[in-house]
N, C-alpha and C positions, 0 to 999 in steps of 0.2 A: 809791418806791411805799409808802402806807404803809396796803395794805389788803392782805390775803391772799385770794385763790377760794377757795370752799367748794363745794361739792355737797349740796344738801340734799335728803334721800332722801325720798319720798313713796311712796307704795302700788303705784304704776306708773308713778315718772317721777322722774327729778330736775331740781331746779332750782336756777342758775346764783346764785352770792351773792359779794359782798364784803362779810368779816368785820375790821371795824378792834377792838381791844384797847385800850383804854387803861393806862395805869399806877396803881397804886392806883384802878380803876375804880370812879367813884360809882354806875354805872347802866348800863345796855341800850337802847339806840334801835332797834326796830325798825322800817325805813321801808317803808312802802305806797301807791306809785306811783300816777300819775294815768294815764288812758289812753293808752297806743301809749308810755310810757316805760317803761324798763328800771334795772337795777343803774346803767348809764352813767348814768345820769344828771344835768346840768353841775348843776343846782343843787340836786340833793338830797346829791349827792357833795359841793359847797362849803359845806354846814349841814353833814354829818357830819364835814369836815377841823375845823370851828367846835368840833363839839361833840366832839371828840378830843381837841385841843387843851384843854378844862375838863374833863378826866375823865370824859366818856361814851364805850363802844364803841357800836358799831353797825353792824347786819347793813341791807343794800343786798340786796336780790333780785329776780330774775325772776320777777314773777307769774305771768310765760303763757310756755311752751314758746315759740320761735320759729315751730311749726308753728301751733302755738292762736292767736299775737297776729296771724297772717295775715289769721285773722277775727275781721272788723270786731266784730261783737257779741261778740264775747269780753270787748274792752277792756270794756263796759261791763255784763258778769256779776258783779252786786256777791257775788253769794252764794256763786261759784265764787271768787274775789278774797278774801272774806271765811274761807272754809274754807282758804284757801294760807297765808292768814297766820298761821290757826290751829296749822296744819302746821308750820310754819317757828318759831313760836315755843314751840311743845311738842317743838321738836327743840332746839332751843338751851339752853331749861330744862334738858335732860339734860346738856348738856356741862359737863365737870368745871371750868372755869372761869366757868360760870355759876352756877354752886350758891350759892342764898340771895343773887344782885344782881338788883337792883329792874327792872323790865322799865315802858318807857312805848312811845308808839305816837307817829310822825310819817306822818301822811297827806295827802297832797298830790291835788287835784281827786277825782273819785270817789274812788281811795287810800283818802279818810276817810272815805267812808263804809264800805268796808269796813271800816276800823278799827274804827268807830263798831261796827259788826257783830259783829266776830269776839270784843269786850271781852268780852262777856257769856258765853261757852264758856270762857271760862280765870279766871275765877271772881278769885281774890286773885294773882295774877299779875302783872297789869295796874295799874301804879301812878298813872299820868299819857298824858294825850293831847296832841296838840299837832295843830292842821289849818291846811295851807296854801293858799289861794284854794283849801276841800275845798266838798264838796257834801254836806254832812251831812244835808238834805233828804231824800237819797235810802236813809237808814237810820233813816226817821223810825220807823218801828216799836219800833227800841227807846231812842228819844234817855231817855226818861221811867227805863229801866232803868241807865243810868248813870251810875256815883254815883264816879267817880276824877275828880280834881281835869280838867280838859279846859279847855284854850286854842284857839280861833277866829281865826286872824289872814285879813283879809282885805284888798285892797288898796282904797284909797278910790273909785279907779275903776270899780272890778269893775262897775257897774252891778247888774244882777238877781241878781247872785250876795250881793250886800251884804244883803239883802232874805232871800233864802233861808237866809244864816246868822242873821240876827235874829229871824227866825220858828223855825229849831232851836235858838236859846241860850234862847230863852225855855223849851223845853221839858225841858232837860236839868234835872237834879234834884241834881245835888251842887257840887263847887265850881266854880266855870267863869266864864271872862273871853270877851269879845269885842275883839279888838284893832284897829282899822282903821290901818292903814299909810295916810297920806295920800299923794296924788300917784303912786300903784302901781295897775298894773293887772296882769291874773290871775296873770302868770308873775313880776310883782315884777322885771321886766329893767332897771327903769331904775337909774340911777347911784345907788347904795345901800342901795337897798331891798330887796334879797335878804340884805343883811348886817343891818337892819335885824330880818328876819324869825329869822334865824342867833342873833343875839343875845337875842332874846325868849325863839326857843324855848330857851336856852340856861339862861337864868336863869328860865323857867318848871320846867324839868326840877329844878334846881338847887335849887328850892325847894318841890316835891310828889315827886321820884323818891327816895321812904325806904322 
């Protein structure tokens, strides 16, 4: 196993995390799930084994209590989503082996837009974004407010989702790529396109998480 369980303390709850270290760590991946997934994760767990391996840790958590993701409209409370992530990563800033490592955001379907959301509350924090088949659409409010380097990766399939992130890259305001994975559709399952995305976000991080 090469992650540890954490408990991340909240106001009135905690929530359920695996925390990977790296060794001379370059950076912080904190990832922000897509709806009805969890820390389990198959493939956000096999981008953070990727980015482990190049020197990034990275916190896997539990958006929603098992009680909360019961209901349905939960998954898709971007602003409840968006204030957890807040939480979890103003919890991490404090721990003694985070002091002064650079923090980016991987978001996966809604995920990013809560990421997209949460960036703007933690001010210089937030070094780099990375979205996977995300819906940044749905935090269109503040795409205009954020100015950290942001990667879009979308699969060539996606259909309407390809459309929704071209209509939000255009309106982000700092550094930002749109990536299309050709031959991939939303969940990138086919035969190496999940490694294709691992790798992007890897040398994305690699070269904005300072």
């Amino acid at each position: 196993m090469n992650y540890k369980d954490v408990h991340i303390p909240l106001k009135d709850l905690d929530l359920k995390g695996r925390l990977r270290i790296a060794e001379n760590q370059k950076g912080m991946v904190i990832f922000s799930h897509g709806s009805g997934s969890s820390r389990k994760s198959s493939r956000n767990n096999y981008v953070a084994d990727l980015l482990l391996k190049e020197g990034f840790s990275s916190l896997l958590f539990d958006l929603l209590t098992e009680t909360e993701d019961t209901l349905y409209e939960n998954r898709f409370d971007i602003d409840l989503i968006a204030e957890r992530l807040v939480a979890a990563t103003q919890w991490i800033i404090k721990e003694q082996k985070m002091q002064n490592i650079p923090i980016g955001f991987f978001g996966a379907s809604t995920g990013a837009a809560a990421a997209l959301k949460a960036t703007p509350f933690l001010e210089a924090h937030i070094k780099a974004i990375v979205s996977r088949g995300g819906r940044p659409d749905l935090a269109a409010a503040v795409l205009g407010k954020i100015k950290v380097p942001t990667l879009l990766i979308v699969g060539g399939n996606d259909g309407v989702v390809i459309d929704l992130n071209r209509d939000a890259f255009a309106k982000l305001s700092g550094i930002k790529e749109l990536k299309i994975i050709e031959g991939a559709t939303h969940l990138f399952s086919e035969p190496g396109k999940l490694k294709d995305v691992a790798e992007s976000t890897s040398n994305w991080f690699a070269k904005h998480l300072k």
